[in-house]
N, C-alpha and C positions, 0 to 999 in steps of 0.2 A: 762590182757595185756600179749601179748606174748614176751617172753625174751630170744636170742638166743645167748649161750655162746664162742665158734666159728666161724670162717669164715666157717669150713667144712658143720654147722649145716645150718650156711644161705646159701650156694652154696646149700645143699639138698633143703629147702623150696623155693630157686629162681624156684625148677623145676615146681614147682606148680603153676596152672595158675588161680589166684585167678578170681572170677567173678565181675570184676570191671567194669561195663558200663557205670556207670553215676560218676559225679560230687561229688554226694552223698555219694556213694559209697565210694569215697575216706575219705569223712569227716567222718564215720563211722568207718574206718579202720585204721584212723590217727595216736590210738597207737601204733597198731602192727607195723606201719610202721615208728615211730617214733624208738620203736628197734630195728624195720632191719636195720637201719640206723646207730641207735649208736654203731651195733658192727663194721663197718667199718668207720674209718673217712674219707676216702678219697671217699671216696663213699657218704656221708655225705655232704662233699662242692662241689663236685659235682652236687648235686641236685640243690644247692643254683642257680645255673647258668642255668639247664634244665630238672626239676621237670620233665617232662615228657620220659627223657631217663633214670632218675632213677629209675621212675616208674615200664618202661617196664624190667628193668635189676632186678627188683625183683621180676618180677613173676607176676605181674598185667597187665592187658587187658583193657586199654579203648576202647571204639568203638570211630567212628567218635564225636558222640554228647559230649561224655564226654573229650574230648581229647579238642574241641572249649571251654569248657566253661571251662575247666580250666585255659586254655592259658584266656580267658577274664578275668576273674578273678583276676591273677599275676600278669596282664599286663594293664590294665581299670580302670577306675573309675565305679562308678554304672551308670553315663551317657552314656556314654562309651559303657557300656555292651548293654543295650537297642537299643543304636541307631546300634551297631555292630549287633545284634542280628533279628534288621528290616531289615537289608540292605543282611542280609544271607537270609531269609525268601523269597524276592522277586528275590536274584540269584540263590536260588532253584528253586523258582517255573519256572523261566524261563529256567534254566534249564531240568525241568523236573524231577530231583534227585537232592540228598544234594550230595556235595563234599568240601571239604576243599580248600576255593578262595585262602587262602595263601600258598598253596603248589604249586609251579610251576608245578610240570609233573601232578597232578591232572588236574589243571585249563589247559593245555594246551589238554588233554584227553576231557575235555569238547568243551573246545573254537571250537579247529580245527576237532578232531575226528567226537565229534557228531554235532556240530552245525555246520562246514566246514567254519566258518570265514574267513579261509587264503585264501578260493577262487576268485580270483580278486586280491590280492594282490601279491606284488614282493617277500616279504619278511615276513617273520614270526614277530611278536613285540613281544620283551623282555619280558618274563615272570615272570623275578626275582621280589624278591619284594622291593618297593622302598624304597631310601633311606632315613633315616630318618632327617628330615628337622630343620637347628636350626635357628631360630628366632635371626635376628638383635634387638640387644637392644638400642636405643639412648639417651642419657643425654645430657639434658645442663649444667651437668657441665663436666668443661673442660678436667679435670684429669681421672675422672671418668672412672673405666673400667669394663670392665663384670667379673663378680666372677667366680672364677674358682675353681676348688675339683681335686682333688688327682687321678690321671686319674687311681690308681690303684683300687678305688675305685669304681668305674663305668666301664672302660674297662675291667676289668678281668670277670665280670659277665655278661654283654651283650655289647661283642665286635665290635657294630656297627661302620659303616665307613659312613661322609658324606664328599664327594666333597675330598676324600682322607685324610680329618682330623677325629682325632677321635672326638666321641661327648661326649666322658666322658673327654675331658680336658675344657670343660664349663659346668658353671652350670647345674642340669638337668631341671631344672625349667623354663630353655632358651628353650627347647624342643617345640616348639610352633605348631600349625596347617597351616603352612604356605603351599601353597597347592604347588606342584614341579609337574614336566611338567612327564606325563607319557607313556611310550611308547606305549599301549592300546587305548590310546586316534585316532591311526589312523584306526583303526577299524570303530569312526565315532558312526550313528546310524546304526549301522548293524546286531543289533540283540536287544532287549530290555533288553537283560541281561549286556549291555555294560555301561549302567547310574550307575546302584546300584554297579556293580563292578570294575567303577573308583572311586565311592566316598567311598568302600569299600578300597581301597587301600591307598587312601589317609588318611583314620583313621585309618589304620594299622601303618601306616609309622610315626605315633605322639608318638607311643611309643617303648622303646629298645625290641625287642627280646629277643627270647631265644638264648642261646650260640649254637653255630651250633656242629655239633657230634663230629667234629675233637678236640675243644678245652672240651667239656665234658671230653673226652677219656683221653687227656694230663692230664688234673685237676685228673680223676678217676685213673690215673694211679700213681700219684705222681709225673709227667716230668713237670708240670704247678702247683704252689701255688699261691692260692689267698691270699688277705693282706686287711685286713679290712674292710670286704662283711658284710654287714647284712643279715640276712638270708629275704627273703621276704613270707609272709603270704600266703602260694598259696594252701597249706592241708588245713589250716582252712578256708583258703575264707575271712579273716578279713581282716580289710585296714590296 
C-alpha cells in the first residue's frame, strides 16, 4: 500500500495519470487511493459527495465505460444497474456510438448534431436532467406526517432541487419512481433512440446525484463543511 507523507508528495503523484479504464481498476487501486486520500481531509469529504472529480484530481483516467459504472454503482441498486445498463445498450446502438445520456452537451452533440432532431421543431428541449421526483405518502391516520432527516444530512452530499424544495428535508426512502413530465417527450417518435432515452431519464431522476463541481470545490476547499455524511461505498462497489 502506498503511503504519502505530504501534500507536496501527493501534488507530485496527482501528475501521474494512472491507467484507470474500467471500474475494476479502481477496486484494485482502492488502497492506494484510500492514502491519497487520507493525507488530505478535505479532499477526503469531498469525494464523499463526487467520487469522480476526486478521482480525476488524483491523477486517475476513467474512459467513458468506467466513469457509467461507477456512477451506477454509488448511485443503484443491482436492479437498477441492469435495467440502466439495457436502456444504455439500445441508446447506443441507435445512436451508432456510446455517449454519456446524462451529460447534457453529450446528448445534445448526439440528439441535434448528428441525428438533426431539432429540424421541424421551434425550439430546442431542455436537456438538463430531471428532477428528482418525491413520492406523496398518504395515511389514514390523521396526525400522521412524513418523516423527515436532517437536511444537513442528505443536502450537503447530493444537493438536489425538486419543485424548488429540497429532497433531503424528506425522508430518502420517499424518493419514489413517480414518472414527471419530460421536456424530450416532444421530440415524439422521431427517432427510435427517443423510447430507451425517456425512460432512461426517468431512472436517472429516482436517485440523488453527484454534487455538481461548484459545491465539490467549496467542500475541497474548506468554504463548505459537511455535518454528518456517511461516506458511501462507491471504491468498493458494496451496498
Amino acid at each position: 500500500m502506498f503511503q504519502y507523507h505530504d501534500v507536496s508528495e501527493l501534488r507530485f503523484n496527482r501528475k501521474r495519470k494512472a491507467a484507470m479504464n474500467t471500474f475494476q481498476d479502481v477496486q484494485a487501486a482502492v488502497h492506494d487511493i484510500a492514502a491519497r486520500l487520507n493525507v488530505t481531509p478535505e479532499l477526503a469529504r469531498a469525494a464523499l459527495i463526487n467520487p469522480l472529480l476526486a478521482l480525476e484530481e488524483l491523477g486517475f483516467d476513467l474512459d467513458l465505460a468506467g466513469r457509467l459504472e461507477l456512477e451506477d454503482r454509488a448511485r443503484f441498486s443491482k436492479k437498477q444497474i441492469a435495467e440502466r445498463q439495457s436502456l444504455r445498450k439500445k441508446i447506443f446502438a441507435a445512436a451508432k456510438r456510446e455517449f454519456d445520456p446524462g451529460q447534457e452537451h453529450d446528448l445534445a452533440e448526439v440528439l441535434f448534431d448528428e441525428l438533426k432532431l431539432d429540424e421541424g421543431i421551434s425550439k430546442r428541449p431542455d436537456l438538463s436532467p430531471l428532477l428528482v421526483p418525491v413520492r406523496v405518502v398518504h395515511s389514514s391516520a390523521p396526525k400522521k406526517k412524513i418523516a423527515r432527516v436532517k437536511a444537513s444530512k442528505v443536502a450537503g452530499q447530493f444537493p438536489v432541487k425538486a419543485k424548488g424544495k429540497s429532497v433531503a428535508k424528506r425522508d430518502p426512502s420517499l424518493i419514489g419512481t413517480v414518472k414527471i413530465s419530460d421536456p424530450l417527450e416532444v421530440l415524439g417518435s422521431a427517432h427510435k433512440i427517443i423510447s430507451p432515452l425517456l425512460a432512461y431519464r426517468q431512472l436517472d431522476a429516482t436517485a440523488p446525484r453527484f454534487a455538481p463541481a461548484s459545491l465539490y470545490h467549496a467542500v475541497r476547499s474548506g468554504k463548505r463543511r459537511l455535518a454528518n455524511i456517511t461516506p458511501r461505498a462507491v471504491v468498493t462497489g458494496t451496498a
